[in-house]
Backbone as CSV, one residue per row, in Angstrom:
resi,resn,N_x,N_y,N_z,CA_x,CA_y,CA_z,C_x,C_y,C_z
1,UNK,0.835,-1.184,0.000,0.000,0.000,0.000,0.874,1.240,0.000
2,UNK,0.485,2.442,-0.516,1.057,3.801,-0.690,0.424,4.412,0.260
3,UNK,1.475,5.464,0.769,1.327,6.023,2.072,1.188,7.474,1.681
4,UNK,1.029,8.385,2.452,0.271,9.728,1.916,1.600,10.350,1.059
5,UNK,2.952,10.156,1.267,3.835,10.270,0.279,4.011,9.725,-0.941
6,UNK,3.550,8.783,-1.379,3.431,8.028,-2.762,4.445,6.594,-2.037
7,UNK,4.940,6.325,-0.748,6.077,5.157,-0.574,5.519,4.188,0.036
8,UNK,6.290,3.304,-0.489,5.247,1.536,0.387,5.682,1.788,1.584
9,UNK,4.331,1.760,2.480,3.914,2.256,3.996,5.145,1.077,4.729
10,UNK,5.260,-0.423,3.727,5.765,-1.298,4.627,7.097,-1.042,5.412
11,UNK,7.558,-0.334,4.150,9.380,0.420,4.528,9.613,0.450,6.025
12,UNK,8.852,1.148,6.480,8.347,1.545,8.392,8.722,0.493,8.610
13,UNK,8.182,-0.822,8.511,7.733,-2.004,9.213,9.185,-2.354,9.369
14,UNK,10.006,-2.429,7.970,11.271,-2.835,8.220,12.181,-2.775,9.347
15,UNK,12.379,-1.450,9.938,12.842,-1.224,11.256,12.381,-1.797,12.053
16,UNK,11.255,-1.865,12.479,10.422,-3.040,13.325,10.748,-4.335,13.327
17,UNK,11.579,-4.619,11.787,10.761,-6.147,12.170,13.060,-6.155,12.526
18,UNK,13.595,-5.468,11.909,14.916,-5.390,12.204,15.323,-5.518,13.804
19,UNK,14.538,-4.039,14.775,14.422,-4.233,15.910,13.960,-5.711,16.597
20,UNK,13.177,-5.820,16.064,12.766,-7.474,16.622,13.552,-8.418,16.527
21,UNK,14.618,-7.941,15.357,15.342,-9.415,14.801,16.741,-9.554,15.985
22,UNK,16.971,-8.168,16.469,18.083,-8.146,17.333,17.557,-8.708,18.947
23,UNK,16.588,-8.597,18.834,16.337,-8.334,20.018,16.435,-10.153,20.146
24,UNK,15.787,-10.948,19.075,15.557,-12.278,19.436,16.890,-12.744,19.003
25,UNK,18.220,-12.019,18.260,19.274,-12.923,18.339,20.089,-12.604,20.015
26,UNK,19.842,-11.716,20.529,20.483,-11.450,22.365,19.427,-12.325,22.568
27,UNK,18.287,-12.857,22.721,17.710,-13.711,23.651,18.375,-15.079,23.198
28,UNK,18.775,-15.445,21.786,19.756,-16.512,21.549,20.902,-16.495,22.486
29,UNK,21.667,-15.323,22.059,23.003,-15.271,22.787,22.977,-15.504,23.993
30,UNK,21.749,-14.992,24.645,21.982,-15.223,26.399,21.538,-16.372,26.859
31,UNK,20.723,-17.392,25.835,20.390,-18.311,26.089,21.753,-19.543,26.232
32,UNK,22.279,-19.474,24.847,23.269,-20.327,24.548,24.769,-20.041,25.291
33,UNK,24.912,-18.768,25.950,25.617,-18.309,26.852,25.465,-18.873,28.186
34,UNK,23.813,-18.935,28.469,23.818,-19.536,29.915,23.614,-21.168,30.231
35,UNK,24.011,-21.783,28.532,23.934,-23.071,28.671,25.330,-23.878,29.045
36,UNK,26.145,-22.581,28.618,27.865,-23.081,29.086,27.689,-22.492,30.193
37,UNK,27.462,-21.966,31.268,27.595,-21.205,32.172,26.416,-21.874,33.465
38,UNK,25.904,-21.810,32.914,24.834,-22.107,34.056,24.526,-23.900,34.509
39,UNK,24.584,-24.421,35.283,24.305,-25.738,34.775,22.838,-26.098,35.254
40,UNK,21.837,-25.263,34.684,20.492,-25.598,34.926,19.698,-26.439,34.364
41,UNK,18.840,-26.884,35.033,18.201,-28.497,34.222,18.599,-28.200,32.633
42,UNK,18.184,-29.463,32.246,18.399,-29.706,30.610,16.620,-29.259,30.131
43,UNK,15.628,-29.422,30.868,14.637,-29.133,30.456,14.421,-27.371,30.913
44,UNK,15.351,-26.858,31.249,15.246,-25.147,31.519,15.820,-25.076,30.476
45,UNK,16.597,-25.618,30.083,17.638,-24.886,28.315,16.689,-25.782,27.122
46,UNK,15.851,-26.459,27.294,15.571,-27.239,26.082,14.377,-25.772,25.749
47,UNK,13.680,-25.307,26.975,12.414,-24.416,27.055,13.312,-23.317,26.309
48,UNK,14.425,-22.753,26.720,14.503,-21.715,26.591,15.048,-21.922,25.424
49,UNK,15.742,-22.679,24.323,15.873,-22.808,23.266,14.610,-22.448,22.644
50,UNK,13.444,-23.523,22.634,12.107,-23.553,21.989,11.769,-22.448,21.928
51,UNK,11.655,-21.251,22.742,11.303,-19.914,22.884,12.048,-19.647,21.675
52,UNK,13.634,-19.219,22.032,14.134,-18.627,20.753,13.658,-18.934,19.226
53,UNK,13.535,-20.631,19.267,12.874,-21.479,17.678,11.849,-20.625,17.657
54,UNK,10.876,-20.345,18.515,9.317,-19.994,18.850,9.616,-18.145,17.791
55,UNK,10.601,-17.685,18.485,10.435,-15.771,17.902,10.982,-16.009,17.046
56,UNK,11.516,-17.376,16.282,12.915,-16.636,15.129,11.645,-17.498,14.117
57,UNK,10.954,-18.240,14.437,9.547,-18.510,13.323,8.764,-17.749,13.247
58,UNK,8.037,-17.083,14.216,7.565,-15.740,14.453,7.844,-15.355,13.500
59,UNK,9.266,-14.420,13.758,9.790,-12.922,12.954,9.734,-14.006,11.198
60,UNK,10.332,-14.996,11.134,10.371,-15.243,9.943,8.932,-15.474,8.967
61,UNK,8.120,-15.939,9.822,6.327,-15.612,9.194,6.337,-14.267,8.912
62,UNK,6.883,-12.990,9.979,6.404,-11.876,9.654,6.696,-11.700,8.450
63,UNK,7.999,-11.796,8.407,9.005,-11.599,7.151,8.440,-11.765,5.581
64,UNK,7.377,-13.024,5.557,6.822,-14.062,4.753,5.835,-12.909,4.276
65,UNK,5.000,-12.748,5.740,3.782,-11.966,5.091,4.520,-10.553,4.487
66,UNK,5.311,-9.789,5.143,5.598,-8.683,4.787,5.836,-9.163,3.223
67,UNK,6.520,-9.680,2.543,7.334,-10.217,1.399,5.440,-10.009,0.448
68,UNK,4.700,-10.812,1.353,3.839,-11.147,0.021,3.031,-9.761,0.134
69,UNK,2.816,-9.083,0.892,2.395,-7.347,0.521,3.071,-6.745,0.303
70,UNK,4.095,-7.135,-0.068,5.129,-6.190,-1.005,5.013,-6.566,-2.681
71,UNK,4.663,-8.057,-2.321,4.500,-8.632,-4.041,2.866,-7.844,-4.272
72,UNK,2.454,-7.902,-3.768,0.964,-7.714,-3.947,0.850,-6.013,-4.267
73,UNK,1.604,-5.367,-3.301,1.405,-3.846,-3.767,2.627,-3.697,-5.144
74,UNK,3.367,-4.636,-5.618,4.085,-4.642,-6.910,3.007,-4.612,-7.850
75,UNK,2.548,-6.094,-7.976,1.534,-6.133,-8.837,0.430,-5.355,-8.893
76,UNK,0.310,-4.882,-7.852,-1.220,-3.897,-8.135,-0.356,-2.116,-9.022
77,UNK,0.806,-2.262,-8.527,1.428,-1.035,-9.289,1.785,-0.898,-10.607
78,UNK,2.296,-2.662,-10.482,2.815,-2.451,-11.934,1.218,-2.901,-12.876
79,UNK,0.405,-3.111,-12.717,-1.035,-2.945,-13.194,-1.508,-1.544,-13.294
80,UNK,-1.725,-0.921,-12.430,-2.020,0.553,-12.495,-1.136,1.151,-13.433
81,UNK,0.337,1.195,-13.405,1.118,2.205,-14.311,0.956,0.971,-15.829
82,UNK,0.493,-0.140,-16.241,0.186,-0.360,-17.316,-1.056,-0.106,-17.558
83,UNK,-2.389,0.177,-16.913,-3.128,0.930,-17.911,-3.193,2.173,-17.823
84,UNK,-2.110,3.022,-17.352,-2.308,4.338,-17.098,-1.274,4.500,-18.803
85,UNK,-0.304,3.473,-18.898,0.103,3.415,-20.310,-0.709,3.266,-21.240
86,UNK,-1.386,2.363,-21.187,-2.408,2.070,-22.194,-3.277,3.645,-22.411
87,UNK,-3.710,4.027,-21.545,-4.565,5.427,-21.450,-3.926,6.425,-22.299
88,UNK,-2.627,6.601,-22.066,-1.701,7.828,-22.575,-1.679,7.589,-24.120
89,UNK,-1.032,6.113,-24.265,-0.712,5.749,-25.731,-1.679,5.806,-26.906
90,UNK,-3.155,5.533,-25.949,-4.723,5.650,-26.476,-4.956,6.808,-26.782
91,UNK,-4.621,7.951,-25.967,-5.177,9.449,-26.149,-3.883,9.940,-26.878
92,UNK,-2.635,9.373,-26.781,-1.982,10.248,-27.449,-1.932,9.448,-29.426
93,UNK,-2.449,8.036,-29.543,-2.960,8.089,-30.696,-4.166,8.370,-31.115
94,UNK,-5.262,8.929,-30.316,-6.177,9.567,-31.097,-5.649,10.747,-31.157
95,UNK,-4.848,11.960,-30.281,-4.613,13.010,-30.840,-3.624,13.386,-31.876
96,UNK,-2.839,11.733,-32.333,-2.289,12.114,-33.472,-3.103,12.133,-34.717
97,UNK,-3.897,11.299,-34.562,-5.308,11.101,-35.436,-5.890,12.198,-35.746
98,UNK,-6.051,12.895,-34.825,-6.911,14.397,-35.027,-5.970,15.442,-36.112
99,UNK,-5.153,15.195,-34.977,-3.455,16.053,-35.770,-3.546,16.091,-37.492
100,UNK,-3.375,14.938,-37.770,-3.211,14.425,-39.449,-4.727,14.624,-39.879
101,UNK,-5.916,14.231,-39.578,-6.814,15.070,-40.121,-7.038,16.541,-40.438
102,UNK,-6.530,16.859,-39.381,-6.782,18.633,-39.341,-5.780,18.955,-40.443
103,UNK,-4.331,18.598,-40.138,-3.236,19.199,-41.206,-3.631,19.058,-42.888
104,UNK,-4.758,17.438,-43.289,-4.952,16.892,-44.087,-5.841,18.116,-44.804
105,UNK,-6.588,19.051,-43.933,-7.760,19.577,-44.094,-6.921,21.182,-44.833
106,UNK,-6.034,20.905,-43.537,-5.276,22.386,-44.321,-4.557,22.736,-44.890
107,UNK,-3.841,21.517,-45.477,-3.372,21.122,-47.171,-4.204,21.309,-48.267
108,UNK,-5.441,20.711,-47.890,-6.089,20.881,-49.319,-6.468,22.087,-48.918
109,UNK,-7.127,23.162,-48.319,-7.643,24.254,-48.623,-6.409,25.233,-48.801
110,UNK,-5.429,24.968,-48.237,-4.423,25.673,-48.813,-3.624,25.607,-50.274
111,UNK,-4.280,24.324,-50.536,-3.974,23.800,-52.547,-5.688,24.675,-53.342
112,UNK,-6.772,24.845,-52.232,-7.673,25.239,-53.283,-7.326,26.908,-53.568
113,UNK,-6.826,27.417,-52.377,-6.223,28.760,-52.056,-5.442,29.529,-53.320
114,UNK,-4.064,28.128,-53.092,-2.951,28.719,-53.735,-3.601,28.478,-55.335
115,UNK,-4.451,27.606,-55.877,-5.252,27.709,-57.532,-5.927,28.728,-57.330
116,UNK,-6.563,29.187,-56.555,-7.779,30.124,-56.950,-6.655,31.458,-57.515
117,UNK,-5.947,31.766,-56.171,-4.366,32.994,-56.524,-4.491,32.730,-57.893
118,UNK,-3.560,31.433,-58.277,-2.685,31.647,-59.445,-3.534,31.900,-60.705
119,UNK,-5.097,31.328,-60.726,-6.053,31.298,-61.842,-6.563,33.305,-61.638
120,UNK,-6.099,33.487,-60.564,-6.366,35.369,-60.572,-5.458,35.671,-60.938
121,UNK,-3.833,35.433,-60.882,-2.806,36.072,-61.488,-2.766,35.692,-63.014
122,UNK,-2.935,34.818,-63.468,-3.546,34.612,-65.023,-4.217,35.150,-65.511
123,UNK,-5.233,35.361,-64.619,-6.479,36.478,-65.178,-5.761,37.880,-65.702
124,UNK,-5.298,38.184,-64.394,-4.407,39.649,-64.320,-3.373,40.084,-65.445
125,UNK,-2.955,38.972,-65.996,-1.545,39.201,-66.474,-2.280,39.401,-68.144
126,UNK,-3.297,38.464,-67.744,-4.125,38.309,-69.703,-4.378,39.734,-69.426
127,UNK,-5.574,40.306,-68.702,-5.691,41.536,-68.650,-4.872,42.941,-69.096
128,UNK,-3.746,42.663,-68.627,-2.590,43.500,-68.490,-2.398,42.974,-69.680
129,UNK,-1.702,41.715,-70.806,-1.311,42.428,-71.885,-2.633,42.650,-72.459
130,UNK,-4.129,42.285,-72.487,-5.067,42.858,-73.263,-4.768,44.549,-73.228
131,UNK,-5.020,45.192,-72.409,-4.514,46.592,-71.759,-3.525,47.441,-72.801
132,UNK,-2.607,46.415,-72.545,-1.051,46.950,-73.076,-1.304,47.011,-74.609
133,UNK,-2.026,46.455,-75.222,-2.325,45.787,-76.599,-3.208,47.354,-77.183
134,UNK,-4.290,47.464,-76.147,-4.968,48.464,-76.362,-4.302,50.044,-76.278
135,UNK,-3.496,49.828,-75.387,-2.234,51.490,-74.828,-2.054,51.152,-76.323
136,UNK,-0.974,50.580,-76.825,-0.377,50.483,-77.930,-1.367,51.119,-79.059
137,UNK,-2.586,50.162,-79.310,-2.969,50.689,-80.474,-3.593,52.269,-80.457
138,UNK,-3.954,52.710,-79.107,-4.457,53.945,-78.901,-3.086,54.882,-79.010
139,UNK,-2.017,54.637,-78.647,-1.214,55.458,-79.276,-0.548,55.874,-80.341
140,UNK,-0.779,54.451,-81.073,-0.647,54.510,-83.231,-1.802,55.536,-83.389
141,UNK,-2.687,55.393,-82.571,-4.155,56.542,-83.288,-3.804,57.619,-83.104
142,UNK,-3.556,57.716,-81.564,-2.854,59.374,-81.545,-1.717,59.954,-82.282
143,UNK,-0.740,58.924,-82.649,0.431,59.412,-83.909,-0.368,59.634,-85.031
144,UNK,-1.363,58.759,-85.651,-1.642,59.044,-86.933,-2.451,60.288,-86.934
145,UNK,-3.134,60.452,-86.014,-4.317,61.725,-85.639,-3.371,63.187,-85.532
146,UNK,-2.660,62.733,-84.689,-1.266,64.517,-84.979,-0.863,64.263,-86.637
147,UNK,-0.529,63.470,-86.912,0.059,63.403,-88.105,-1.243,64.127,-89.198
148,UNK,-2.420,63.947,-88.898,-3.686,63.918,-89.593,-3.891,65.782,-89.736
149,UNK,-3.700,65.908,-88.183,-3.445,67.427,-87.945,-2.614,68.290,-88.266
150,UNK,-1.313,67.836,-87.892,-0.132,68.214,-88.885,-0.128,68.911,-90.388
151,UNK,-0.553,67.497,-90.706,-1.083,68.185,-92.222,-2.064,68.788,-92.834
152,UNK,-3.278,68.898,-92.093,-4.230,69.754,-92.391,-4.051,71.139,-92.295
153,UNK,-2.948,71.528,-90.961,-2.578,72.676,-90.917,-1.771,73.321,-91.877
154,UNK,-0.926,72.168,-92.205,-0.128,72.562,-93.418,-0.461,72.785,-95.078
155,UNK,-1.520,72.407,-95.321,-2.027,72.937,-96.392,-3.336,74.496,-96.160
């Protein structure tokens, strides 16, 4: 489980179960210490062995369970961050989807754009030499018309 920091809450436990682990290897040591030392029944050291067997199965069950809520908050994580992949990869291929439609859209209106321009600059340019065609011949008229005048004056 995640703890209000985003960290497996169990981490904590570790120290705990560490503290515990020392604590039951000195109840070893003083046990197996007072078996050279002490010469008390064989059934006072057989007990006080069993005790130690008794916490060091203990702590090692704890150990067991801790292990499998650690597997368990793995798998539930590494589940969550795969469909939170799946989610991203999903939305980020429909918004490439959108992407290439839209661009698709503004290719062609930018191809109907750039024809419509160029079929107006065609227009323009016919225009312009029609124009130029007409300057021209209106100014042969005006030469021949002075010329027309010219000589009328002159006779």
């Amino acid at each position: 489980m995640l703890n209000s920091k985003g960290t497996a809450g169990s981490i904590n436990r570790g120290n705990d179960g560490t503290q515990q682990f020392n604590r039951t290897v000195n109840q070893f040591n003083q046990t197996a210490g007072s078996l050279s030392t002490n010469p008390a029944s064989l059934k006072t050291k057989l007990v006080g062995l069993e005790e130690v067997i008794k916490a060091i199965s203990d702590e090692l069950n704890l150990h067991k369970k801790e292990v499998q809520i650690l597997r368990s908050e793995k798998d539930t994580l590494e589940s969550v961050l795969s469909m939170k992949t799946q989610d991203v990869k999903k939305t980020l291929t429909n918004e490439m989807s959108r992407i290439e439609e839209e661009m698709k859209r503004h290719f062609a209106h930018q191809k109907a754009e750039n024809s419509r321009i160029q079929q107006q600059v065609t227009a323009l340019k016919g225009e312009k030499t029609a124009l130029q065609q007409q300057l021209l011949g209106l100014q042969r008229r005006i030469a021949e018309l002075e010329m027309q005048v010219g000589n009328e004056e002159a006779q």
